[in-house]
Backbone as XML, in Angstrom:
<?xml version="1.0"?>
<chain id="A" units="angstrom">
  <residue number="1" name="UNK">
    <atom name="N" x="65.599" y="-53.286" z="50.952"/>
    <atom name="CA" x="65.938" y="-53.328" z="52.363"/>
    <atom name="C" x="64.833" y="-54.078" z="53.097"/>
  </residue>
  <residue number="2" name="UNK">
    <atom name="N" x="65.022" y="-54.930" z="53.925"/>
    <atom name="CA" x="64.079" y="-55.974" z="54.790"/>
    <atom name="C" x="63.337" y="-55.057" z="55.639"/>
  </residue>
  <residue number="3" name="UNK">
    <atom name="N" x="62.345" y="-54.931" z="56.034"/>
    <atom name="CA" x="61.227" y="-54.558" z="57.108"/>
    <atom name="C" x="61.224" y="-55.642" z="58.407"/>
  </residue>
  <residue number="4" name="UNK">
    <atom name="N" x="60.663" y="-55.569" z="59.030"/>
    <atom name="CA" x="60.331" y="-56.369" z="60.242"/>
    <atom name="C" x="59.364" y="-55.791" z="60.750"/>
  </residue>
  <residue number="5" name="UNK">
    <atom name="N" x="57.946" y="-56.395" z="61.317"/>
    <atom name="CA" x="57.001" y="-55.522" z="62.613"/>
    <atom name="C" x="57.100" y="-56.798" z="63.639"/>
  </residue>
  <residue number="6" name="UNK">
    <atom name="N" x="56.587" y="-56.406" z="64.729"/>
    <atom name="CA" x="56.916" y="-57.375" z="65.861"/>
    <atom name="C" x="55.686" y="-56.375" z="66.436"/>
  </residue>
  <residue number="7" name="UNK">
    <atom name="N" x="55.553" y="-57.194" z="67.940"/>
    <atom name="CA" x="55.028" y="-56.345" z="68.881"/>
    <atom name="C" x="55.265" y="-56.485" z="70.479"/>
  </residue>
  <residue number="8" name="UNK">
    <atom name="N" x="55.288" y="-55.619" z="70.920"/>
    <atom name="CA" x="56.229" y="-55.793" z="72.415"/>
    <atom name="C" x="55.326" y="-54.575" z="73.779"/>
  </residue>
  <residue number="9" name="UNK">
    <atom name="N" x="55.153" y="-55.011" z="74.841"/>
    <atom name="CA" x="55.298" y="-54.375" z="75.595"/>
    <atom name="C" x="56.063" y="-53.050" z="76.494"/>
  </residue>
  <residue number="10" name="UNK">
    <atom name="N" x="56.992" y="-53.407" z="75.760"/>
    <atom name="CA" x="58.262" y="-52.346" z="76.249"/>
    <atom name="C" x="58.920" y="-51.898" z="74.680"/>
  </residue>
  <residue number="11" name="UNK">
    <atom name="N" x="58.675" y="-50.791" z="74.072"/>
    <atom name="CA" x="59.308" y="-50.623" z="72.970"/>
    <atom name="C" x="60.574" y="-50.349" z="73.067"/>
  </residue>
  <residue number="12" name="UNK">
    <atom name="N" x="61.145" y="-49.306" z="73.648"/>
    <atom name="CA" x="62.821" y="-48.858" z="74.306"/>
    <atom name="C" x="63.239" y="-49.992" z="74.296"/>
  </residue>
  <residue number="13" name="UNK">
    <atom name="N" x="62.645" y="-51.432" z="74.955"/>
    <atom name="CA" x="64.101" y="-52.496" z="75.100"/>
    <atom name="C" x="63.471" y="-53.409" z="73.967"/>
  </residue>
  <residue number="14" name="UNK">
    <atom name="N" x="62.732" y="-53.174" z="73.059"/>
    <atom name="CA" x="62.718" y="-54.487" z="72.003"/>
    <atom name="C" x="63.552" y="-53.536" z="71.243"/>
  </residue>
  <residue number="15" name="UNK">
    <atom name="N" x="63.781" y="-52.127" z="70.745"/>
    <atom name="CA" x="64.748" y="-51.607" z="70.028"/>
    <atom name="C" x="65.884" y="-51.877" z="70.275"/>
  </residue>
  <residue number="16" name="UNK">
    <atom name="N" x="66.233" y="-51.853" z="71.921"/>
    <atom name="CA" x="67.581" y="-51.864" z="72.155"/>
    <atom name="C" x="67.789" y="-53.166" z="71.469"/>
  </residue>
  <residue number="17" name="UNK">
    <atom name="N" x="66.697" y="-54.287" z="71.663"/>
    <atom name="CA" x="67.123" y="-55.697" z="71.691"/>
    <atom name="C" x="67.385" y="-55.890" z="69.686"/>
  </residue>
  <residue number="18" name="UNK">
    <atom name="N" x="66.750" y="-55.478" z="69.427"/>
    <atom name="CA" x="66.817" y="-55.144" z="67.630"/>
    <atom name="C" x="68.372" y="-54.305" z="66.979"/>
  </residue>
  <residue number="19" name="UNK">
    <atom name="N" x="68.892" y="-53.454" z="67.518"/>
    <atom name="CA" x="69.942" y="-52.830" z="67.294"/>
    <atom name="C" x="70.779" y="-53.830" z="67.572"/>
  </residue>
  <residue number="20" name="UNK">
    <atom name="N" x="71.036" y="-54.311" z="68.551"/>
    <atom name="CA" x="71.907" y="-55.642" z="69.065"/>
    <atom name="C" x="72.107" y="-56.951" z="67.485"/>
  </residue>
  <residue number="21" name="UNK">
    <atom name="N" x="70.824" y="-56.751" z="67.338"/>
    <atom name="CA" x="71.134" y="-57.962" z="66.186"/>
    <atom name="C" x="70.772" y="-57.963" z="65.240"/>
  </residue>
  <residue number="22" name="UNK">
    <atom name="N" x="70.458" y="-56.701" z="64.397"/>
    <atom name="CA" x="70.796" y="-57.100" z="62.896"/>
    <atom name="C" x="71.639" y="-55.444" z="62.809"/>
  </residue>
  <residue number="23" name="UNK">
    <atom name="N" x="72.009" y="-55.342" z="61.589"/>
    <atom name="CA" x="72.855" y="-54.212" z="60.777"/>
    <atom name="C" x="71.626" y="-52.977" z="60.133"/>
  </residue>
  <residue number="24" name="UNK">
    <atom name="N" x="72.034" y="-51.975" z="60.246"/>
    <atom name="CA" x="71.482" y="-50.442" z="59.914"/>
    <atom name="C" x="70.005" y="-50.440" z="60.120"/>
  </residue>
  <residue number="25" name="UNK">
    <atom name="N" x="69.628" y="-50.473" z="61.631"/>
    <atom name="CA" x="68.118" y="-50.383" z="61.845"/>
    <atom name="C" x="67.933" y="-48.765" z="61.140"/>
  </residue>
  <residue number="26" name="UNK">
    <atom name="N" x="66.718" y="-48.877" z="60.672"/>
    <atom name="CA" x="65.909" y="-47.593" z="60.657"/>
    <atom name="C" x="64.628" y="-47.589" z="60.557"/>
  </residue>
  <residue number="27" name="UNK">
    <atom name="N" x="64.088" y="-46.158" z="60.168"/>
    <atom name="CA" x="63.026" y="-46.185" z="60.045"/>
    <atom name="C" x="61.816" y="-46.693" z="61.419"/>
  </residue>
  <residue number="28" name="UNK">
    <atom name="N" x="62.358" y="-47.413" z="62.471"/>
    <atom name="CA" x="61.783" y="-47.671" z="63.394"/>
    <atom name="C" x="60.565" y="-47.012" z="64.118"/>
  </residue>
  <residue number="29" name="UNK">
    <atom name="N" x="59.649" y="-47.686" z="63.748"/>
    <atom name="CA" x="58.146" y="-46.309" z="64.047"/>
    <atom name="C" x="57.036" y="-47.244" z="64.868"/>
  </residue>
  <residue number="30" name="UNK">
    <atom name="N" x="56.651" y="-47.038" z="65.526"/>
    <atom name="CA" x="55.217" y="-47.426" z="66.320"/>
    <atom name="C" x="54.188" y="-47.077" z="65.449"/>
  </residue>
  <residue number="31" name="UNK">
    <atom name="N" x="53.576" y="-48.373" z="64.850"/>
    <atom name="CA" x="52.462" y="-48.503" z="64.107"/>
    <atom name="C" x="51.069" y="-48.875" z="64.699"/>
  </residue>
  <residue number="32" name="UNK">
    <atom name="N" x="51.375" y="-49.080" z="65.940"/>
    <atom name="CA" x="49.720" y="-49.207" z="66.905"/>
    <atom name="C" x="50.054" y="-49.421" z="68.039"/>
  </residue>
  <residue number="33" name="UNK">
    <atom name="N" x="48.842" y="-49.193" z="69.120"/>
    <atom name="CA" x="48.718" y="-49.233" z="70.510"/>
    <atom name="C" x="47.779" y="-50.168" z="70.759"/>
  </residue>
  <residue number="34" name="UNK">
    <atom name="N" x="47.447" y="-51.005" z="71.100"/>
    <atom name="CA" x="46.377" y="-52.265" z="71.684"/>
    <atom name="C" x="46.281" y="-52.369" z="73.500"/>
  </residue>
  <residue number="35" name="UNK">
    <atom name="N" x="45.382" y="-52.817" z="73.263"/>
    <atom name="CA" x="44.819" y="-53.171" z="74.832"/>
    <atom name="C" x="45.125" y="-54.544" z="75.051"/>
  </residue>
  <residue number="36" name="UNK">
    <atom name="N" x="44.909" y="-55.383" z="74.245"/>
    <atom name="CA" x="45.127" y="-57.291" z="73.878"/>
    <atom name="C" x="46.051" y="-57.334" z="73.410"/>
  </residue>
  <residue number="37" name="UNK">
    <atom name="N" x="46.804" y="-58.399" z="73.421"/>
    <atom name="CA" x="47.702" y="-59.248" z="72.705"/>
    <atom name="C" x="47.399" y="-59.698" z="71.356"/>
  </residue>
  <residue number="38" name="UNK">
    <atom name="N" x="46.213" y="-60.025" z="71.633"/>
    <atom name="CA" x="45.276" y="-60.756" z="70.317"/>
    <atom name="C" x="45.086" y="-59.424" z="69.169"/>
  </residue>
  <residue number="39" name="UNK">
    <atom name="N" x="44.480" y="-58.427" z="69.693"/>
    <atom name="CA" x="44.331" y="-57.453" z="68.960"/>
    <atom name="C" x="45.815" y="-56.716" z="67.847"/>
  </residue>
  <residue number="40" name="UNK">
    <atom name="N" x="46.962" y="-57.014" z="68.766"/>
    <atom name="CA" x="48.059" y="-56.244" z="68.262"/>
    <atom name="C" x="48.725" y="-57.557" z="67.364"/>
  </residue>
  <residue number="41" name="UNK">
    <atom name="N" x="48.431" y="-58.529" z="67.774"/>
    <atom name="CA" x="49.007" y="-59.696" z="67.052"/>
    <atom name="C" x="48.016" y="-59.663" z="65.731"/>
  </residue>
  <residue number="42" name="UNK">
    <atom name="N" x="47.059" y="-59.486" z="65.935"/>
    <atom name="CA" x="46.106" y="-59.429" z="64.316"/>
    <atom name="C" x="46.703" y="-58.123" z="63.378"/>
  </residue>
  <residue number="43" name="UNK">
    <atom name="N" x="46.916" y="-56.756" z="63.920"/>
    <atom name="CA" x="47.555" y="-55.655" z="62.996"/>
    <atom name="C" x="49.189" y="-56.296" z="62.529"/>
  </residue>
  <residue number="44" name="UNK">
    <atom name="N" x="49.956" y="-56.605" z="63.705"/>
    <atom name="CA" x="51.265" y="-57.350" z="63.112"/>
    <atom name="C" x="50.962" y="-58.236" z="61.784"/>
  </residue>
  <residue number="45" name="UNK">
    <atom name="N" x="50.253" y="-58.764" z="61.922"/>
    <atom name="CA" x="49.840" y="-60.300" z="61.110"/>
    <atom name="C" x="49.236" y="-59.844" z="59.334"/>
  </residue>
  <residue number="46" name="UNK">
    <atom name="N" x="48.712" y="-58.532" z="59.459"/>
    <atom name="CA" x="48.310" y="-58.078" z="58.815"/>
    <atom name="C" x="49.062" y="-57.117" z="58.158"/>
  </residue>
  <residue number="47" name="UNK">
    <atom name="N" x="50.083" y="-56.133" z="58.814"/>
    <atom name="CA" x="50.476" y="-55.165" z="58.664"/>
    <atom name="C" x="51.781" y="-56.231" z="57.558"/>
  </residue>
  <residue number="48" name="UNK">
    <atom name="N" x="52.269" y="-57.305" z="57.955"/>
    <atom name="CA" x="53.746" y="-57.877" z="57.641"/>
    <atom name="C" x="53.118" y="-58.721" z="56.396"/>
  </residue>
  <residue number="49" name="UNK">
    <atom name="N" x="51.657" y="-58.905" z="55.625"/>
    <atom name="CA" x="51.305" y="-59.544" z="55.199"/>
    <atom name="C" x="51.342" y="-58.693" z="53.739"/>
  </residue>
  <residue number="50" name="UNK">
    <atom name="N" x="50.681" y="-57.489" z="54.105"/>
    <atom name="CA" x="50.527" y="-56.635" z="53.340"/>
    <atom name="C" x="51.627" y="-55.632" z="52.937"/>
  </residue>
  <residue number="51" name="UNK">
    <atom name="N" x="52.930" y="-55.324" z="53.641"/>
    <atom name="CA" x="54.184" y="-54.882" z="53.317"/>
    <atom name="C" x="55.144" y="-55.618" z="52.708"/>
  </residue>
  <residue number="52" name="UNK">
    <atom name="N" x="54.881" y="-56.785" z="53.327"/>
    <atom name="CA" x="55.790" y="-57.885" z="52.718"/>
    <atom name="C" x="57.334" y="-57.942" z="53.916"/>
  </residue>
  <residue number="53" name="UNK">
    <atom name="N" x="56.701" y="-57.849" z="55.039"/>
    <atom name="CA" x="57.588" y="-57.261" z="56.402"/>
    <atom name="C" x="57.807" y="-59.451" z="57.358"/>
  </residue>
  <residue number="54" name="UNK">
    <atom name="N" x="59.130" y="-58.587" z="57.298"/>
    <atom name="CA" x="59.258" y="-60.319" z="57.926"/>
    <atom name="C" x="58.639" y="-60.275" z="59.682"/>
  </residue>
  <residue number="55" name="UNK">
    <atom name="N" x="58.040" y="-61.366" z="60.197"/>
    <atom name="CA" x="57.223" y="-60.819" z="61.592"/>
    <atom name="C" x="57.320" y="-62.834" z="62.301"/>
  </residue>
  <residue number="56" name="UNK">
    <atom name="N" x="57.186" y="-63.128" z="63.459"/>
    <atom name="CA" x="57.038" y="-64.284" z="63.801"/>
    <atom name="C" x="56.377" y="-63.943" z="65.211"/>
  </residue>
  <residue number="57" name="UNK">
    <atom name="N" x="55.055" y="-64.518" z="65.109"/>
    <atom name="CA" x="54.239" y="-64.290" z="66.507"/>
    <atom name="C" x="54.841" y="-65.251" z="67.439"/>
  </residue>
  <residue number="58" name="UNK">
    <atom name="N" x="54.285" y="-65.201" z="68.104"/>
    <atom name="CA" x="55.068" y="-65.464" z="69.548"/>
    <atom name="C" x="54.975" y="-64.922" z="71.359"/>
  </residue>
  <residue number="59" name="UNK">
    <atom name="N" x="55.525" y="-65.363" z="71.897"/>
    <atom name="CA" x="55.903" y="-64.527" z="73.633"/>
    <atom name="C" x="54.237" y="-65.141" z="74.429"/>
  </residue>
  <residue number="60" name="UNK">
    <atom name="N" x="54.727" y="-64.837" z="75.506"/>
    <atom name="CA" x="53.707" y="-64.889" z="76.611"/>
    <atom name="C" x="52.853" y="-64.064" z="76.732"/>
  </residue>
  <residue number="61" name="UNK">
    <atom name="N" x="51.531" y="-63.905" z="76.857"/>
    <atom name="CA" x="50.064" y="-62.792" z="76.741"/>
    <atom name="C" x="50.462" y="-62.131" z="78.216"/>
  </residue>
  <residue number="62" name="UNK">
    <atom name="N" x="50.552" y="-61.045" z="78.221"/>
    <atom name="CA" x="51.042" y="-60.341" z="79.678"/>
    <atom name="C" x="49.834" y="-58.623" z="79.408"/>
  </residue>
  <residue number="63" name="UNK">
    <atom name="N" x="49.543" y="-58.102" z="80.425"/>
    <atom name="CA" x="48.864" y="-57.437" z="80.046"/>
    <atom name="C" x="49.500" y="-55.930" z="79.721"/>
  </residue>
  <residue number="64" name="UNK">
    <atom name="N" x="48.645" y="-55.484" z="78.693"/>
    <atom name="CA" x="48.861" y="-54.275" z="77.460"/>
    <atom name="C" x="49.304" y="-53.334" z="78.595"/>
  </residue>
  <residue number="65" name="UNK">
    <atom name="N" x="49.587" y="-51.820" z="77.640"/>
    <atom name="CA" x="49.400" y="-51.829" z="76.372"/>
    <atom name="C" x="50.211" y="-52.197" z="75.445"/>
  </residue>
  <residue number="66" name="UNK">
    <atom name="N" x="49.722" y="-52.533" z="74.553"/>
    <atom name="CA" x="51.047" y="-53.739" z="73.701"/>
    <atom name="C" x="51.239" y="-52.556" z="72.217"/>
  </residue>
  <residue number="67" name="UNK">
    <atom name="N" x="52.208" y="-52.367" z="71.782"/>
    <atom name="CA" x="52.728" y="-51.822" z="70.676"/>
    <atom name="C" x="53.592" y="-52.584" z="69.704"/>
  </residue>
  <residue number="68" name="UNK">
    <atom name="N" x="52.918" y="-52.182" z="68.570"/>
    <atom name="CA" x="53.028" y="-52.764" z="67.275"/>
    <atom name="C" x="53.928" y="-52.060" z="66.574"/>
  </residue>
  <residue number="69" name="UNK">
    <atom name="N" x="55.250" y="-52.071" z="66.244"/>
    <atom name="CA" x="56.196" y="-51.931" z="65.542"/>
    <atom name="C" x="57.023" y="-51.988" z="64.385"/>
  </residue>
  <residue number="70" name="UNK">
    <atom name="N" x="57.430" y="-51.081" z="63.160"/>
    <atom name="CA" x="58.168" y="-51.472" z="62.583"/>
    <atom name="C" x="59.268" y="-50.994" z="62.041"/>
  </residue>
  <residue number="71" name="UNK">
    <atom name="N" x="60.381" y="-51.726" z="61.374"/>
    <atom name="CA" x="61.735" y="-50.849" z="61.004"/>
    <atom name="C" x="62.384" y="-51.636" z="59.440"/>
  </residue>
  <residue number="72" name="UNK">
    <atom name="N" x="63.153" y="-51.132" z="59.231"/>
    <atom name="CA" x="63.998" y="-51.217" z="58.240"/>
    <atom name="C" x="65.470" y="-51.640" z="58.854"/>
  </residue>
  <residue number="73" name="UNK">
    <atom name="N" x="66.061" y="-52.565" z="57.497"/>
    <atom name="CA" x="67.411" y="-53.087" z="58.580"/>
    <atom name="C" x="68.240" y="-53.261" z="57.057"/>
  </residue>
  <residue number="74" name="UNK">
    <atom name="N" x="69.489" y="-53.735" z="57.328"/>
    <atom name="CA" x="70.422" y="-53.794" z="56.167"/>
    <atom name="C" x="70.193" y="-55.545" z="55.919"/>
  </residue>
  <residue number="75" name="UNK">
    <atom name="N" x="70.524" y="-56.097" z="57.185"/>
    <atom name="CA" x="71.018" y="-57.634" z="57.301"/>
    <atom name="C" x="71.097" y="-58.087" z="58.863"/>
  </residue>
  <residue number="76" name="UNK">
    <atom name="N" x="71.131" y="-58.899" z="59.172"/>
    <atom name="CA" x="71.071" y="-60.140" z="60.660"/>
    <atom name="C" x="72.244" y="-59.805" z="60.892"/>
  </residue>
  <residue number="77" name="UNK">
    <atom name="N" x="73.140" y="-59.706" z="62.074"/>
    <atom name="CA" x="74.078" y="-59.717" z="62.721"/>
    <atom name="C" x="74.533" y="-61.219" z="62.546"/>
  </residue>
</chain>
């Protein structure tokens, strides 16, 4: 089953936005809290490196606290 971590400002609507498009989310868990962008983008970077979790950095630096995320999915919508 595919993994994904990402990291988002608003967790409630990057889930909502994740349920929307791929098939059988689970497992969905908050794997860190950051103050930086930079900081939460280095655990993503790391965390998807070492799981073998699909991840693509990205978005605009807006200020924290930023949360680091990850889930389990079947397949892409």
């Amino acid at each position: 089953m595919p993994c994904r971590v990402g990291i988002t400002t608003n967790p409630e609507e990057r889930k909502a936005y994740w349920n929307r498009n791929v098939h059988g989310l689970s497992n969905w868990r908050i794997i860190g809290t950051h103050q930086s962008k930079q900081d939460a983008q280095e655990q993503e970077s790391n965390y998807a490196s070492k799981h073998g979790c699909h991840a693509h950095p990205g978005g605009e630096d807006v200020p924290g606290p930023w949360y680091v995320y990850r889930f389990n999915y079947t397949r892409k919508k």
